[in-house]
C-alpha positions as CSV (number, residue, x, y, z in Angstrom):
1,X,16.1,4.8,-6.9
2,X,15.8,1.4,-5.4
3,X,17.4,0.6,-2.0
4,X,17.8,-3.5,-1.4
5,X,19.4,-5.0,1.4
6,X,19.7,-8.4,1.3
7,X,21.4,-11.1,4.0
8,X,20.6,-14.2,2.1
9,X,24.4,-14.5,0.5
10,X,26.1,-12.7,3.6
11,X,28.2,-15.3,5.9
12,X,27.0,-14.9,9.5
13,X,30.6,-13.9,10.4
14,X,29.9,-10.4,8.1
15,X,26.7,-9.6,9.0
16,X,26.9,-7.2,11.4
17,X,29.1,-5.3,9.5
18,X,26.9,-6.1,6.4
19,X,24.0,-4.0,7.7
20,X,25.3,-1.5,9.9
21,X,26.9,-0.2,6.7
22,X,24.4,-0.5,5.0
23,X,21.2,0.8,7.3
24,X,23.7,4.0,7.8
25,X,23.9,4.7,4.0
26,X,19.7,4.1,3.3
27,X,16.6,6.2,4.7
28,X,16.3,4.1,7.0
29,X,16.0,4.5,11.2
30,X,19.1,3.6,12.8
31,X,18.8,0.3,14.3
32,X,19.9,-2.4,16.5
33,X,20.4,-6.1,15.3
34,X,20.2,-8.4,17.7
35,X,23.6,-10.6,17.8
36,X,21.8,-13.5,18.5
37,X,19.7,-13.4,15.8
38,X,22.4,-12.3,13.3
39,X,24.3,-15.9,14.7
40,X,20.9,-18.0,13.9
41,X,20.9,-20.3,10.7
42,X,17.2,-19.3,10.4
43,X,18.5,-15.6,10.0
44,X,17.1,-13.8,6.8
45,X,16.4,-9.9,6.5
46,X,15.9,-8.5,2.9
47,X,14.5,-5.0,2.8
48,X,13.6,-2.8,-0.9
49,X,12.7,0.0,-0.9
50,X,12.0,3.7,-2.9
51,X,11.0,6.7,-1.9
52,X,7.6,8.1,-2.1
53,X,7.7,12.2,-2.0
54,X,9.6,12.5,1.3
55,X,8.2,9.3,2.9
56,X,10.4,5.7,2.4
57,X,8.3,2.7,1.4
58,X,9.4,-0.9,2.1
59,X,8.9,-4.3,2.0
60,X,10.1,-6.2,4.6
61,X,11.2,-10.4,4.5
62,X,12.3,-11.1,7.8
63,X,13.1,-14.7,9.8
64,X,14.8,-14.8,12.7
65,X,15.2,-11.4,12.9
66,X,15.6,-8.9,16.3
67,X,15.3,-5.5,15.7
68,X,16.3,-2.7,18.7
69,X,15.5,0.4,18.7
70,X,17.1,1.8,21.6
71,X,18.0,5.0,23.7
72,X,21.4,4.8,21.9
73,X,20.2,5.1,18.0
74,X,17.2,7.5,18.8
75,X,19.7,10.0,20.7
76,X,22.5,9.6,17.7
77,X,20.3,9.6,15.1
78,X,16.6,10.6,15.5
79,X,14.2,9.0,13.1
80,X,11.8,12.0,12.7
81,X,9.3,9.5,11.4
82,X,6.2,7.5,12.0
83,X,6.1,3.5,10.6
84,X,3.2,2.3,9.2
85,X,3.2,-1.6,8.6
86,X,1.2,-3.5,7.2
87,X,1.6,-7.6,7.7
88,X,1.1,-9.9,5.0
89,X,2.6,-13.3,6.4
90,X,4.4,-15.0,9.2
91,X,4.1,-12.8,13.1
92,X,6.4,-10.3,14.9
93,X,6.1,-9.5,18.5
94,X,6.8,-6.0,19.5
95,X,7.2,-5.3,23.1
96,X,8.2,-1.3,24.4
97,X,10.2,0.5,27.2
98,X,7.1,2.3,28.2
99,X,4.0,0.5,27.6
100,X,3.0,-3.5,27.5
101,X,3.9,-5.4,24.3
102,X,1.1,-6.1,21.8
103,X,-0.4,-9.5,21.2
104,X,0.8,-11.4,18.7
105,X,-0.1,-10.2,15.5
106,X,-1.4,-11.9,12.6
107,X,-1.3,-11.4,9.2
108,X,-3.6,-8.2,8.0
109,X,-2.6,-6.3,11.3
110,X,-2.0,-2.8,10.7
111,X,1.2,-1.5,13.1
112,X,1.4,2.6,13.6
113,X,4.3,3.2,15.8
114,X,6.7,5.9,16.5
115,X,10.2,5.3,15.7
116,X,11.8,7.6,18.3
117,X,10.6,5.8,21.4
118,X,12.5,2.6,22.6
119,X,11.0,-0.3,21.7
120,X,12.2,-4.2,20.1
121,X,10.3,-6.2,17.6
122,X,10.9,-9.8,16.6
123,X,10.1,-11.4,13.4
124,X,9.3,-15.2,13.3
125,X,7.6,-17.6,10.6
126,X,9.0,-15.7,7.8
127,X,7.4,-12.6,8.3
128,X,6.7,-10.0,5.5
129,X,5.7,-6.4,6.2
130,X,5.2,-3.8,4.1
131,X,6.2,-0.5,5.6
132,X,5.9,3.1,4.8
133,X,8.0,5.6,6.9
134,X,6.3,8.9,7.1
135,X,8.0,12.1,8.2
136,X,6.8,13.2,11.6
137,X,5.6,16.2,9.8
138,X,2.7,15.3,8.7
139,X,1.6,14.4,12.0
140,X,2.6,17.8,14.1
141,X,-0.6,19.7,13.5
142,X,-2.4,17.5,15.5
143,X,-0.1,16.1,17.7
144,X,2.1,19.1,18.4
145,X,5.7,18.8,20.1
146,X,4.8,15.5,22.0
147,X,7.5,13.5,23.2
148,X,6.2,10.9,21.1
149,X,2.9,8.9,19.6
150,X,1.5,6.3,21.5
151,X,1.7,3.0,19.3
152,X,-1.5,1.6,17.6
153,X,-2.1,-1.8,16.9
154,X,-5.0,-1.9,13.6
155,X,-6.7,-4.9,13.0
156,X,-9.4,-6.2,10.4
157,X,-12.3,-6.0,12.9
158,X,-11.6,-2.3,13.9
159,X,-13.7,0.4,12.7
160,X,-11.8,2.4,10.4
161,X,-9.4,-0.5,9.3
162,X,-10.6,-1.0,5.9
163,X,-10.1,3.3,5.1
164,X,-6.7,2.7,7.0
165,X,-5.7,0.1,4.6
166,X,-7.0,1.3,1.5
167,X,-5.1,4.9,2.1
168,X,-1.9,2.9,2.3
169,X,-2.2,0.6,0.0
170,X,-3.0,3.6,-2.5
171,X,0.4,4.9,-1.4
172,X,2.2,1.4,-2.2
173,X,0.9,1.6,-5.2
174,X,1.6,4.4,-6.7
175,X,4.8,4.9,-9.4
176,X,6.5,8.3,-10.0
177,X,3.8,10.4,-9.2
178,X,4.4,14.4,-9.5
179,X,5.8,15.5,-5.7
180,X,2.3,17.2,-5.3
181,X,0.5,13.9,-5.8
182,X,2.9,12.3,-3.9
183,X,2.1,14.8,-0.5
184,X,-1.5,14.7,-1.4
185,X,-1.5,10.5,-0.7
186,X,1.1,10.9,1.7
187,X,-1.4,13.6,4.1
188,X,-4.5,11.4,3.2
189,X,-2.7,8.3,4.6
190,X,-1.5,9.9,7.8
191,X,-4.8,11.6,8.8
192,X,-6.3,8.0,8.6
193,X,-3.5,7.0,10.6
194,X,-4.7,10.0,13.0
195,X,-8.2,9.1,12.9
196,X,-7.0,5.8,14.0
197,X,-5.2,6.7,16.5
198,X,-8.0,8.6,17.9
199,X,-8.9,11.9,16.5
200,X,-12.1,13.0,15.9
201,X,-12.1,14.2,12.7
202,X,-15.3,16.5,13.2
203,X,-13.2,18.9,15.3
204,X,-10.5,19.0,11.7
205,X,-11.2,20.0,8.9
206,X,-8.9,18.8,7.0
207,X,-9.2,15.4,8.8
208,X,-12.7,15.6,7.6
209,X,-11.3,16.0,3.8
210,X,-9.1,13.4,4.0
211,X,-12.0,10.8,5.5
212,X,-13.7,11.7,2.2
213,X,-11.0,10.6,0.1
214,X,-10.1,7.7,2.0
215,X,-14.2,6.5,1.2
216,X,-13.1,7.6,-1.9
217,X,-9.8,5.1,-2.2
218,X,-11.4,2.2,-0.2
219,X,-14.6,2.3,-2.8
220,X,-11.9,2.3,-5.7
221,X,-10.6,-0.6,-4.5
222,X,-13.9,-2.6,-3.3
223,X,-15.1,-1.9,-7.1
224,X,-11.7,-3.2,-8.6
225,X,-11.9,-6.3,-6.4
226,X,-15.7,-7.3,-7.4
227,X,-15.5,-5.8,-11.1
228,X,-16.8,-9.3,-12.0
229,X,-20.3,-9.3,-10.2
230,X,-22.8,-7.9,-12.5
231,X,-25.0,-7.1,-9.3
232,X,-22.4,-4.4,-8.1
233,X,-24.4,-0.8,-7.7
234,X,-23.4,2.2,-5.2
235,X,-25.8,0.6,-2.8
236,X,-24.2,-2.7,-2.7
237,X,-20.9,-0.5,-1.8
238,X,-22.0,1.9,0.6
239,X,-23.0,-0.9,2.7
240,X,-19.9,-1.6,2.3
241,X,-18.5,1.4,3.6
242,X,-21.1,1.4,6.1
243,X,-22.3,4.7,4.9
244,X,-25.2,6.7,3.0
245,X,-25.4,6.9,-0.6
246,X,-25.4,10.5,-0.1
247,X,-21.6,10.4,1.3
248,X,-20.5,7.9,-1.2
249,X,-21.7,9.8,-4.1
250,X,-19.9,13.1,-2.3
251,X,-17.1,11.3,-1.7
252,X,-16.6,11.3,-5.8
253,X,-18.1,14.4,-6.0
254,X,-14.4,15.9,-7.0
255,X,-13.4,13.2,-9.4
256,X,-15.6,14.1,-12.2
257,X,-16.9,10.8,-11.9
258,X,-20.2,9.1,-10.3
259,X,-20.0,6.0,-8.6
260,X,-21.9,3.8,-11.6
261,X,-19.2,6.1,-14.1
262,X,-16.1,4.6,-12.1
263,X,-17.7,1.2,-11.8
264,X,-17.5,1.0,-16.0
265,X,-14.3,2.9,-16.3
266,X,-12.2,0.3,-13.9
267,X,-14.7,-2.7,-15.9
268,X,-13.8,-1.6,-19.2
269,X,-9.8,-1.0,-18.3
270,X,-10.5,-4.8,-17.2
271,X,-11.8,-5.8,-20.6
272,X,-9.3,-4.5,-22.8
273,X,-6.6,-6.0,-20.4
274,X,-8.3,-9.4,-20.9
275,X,-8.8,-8.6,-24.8
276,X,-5.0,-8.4,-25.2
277,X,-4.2,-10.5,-22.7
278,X,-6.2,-13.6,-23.2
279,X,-6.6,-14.0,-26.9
280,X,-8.2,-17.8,-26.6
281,X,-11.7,-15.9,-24.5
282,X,-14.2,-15.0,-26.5
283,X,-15.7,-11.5,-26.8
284,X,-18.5,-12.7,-24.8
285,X,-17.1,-14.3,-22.1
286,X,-14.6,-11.5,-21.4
287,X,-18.3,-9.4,-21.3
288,X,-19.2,-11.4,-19.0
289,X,-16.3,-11.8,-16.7
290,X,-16.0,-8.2,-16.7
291,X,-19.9,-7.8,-14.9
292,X,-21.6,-6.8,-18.6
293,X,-24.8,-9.4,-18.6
294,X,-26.1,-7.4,-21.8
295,X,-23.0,-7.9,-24.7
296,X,-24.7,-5.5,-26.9
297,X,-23.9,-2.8,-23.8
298,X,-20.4,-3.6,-23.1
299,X,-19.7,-3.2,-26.9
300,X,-21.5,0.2,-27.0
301,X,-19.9,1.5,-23.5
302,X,-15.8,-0.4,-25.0
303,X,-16.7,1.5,-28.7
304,X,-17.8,5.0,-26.8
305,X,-14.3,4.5,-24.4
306,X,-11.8,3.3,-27.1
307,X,-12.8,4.9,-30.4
308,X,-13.2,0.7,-31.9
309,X,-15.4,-2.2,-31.1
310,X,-14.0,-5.2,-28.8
311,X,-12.9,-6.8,-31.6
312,X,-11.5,-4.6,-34.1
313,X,-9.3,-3.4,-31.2
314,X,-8.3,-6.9,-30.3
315,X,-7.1,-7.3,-34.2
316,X,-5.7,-3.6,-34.1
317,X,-3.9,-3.0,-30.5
318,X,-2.8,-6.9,-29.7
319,X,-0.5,-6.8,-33.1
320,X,1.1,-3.2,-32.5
321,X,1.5,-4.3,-28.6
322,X,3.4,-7.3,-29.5
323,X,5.9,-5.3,-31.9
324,X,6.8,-3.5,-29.1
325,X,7.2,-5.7,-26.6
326,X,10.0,-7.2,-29.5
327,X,11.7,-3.9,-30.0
328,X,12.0,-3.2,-26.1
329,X,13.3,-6.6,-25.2
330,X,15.9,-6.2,-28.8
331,X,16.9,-2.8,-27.0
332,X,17.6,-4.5,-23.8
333,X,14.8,-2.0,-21.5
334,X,13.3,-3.9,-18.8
335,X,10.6,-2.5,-15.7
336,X,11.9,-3.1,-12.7
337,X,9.6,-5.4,-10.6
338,X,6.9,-3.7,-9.3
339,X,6.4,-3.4,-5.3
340,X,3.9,-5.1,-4.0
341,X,1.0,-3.7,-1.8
């Protein structure tokens, strides 16, 4: 299920009934809009969301926007969750009762904060967030009964930013996975929010597990963003990672898959997009744009994955793919838009 909340059409005059309504009846965190802000003719707060296993993911377009978080909400009703945000565009300042405020963030800043201690942000400059509201659950084994988690502000130069991000986006991304997959992402994601937040994980073992997979994700996703460059090898991403081959090849070690395997697999899934997708490129250039610099080896590796040469499945699939695309949009079905990472 989808949950939207939208302000765009709402008269200012209705907001605050708009929302408070509406926050009560979603998964999300009791909150405080700021009058003032509902009053402004910048004002603009649209939230969709789904839930992920038990953990709510959202994307956030805000403008003008003062959330509040106060003593009030938290003692009537207690979020029992961690947020984890993710900026893409525009700034928010968050300020708390108990600590100084952050600077002002930028987009790529990664935001772990705990909803159940008082605290206000502000969006400005069109600010959108993607946010992923993880039970405090997850978090209790290493944490314990503390009052609550002392708020982390991520950013692109930090150590273990690029496994932090690559954990989450993973979650984003993912589309009715089976509950167990969703819990398995959801505890990876939160023990590189841990390990952020300043656990060691040499003295956890399953922190320890979960750092593998997170080289694991933020590999997966370094190959699928440089698919292209025919000089890609494990060594060129290790360096990456900033670690040995050794624990990049053992981060894989599970998947049934080598690095140089995986590397194919996501060029060849690239390939057959572009085959079907972009009928005017030739064979050859689609070889080449998917990192293959020998043709007669991307047609034996695309043959030994697919059962059919390049182009006998261009001929074969594009026809069959296009009947079907007719026949769903005769029968009315429709995907609803996908949510961005």
């Amino acid at each position: 299920m989808v949950h939207v909340i939208d302000t765009e059409f709402v008269p200012p005059s209705k907001r605050t009934q708009y929302l408070n309504d509406i926050v009560e009846r979603s998964p999300l965190p009791l909150i405080h809009f700021s009058r003032a802000s509902l009053q402004h003719s910048d004002f603009r707060a649209r939230f969709s969301g789904r839930m992920l296993g038990d953990a709510f993911i959202t994307r956030l377009h805000a403008n003008a926007v003062q959330l509040r978080r106060a003593s009030p909400e938290i003692s009537r009703r207690p979020a029992g969750t961690i947020l984890l945000a993710l900026l893409h565009r525009g700034s928010y300042e968050q300020t708390f009762d108990y600590q100084s405020p952050f600077p002002n963030t930028e987009p790529g800043d990664f935001l772990l904060i705990d909803l159940d201690a008082p605290q206000t942000v502000t969006f400005t400059n069109s600010a959108l967030t993607t946010c992923a509201y993880i039970p405090r659950s997850y978090f209790t084994p290493f944490i314990g009964d503390a009052s609550f988690m002392r708020p982390v502000l991520v950013q692109p130069q930090d150590e273990l930013y690029g496994l932090l991000v690559a954990c989450f986006r993973a979650c984003v991304a993912l589309r009715n996975p089976s509950p167990t997959a969703a819990e398995a992402a959801l505890k990876t994601l939160a023990h590189a929010a841990l390990m952020a937040h300043g656990l060691n994980p040499e003295e956890h073992d399953d922190l320890q597990v979960s750092l593998v997979e997170a080289r694991r994700l933020t590999a997966e996703q370094f190959i699928a963003s440089h698919f292209d460059d025919p000089r890609l090898s494990a060594e060129v991403v290790a360096a990456h990672l900033g670690v040995s081959i050794r624990s990049l090849h053992l981060a894989f070690a599970g998947t049934g898959e080598g690095v140089a395997a995986r590397t194919a697999t996501i060029r060849l899934a690239k390939a057959k997009e572009m085959l079907l997708g972009c009928p005017e490129r030739s064979t050859l250039d689609v070889a080449i744009s998917c990192g293959f610099n020998n043709l007669s080896t991307f047609y034996r590796r695309f043959s030994e994955a697919y059962g059919m040469a390049p182009g006998e499945f261009r001929k074969t699939v594009a026809p069959l793919q296009s009947r079907t695309a007719s026949r769903n949009k005769r029968g009315g079905h429709a995907d609803l838009p996908a949510h961005e990472s």
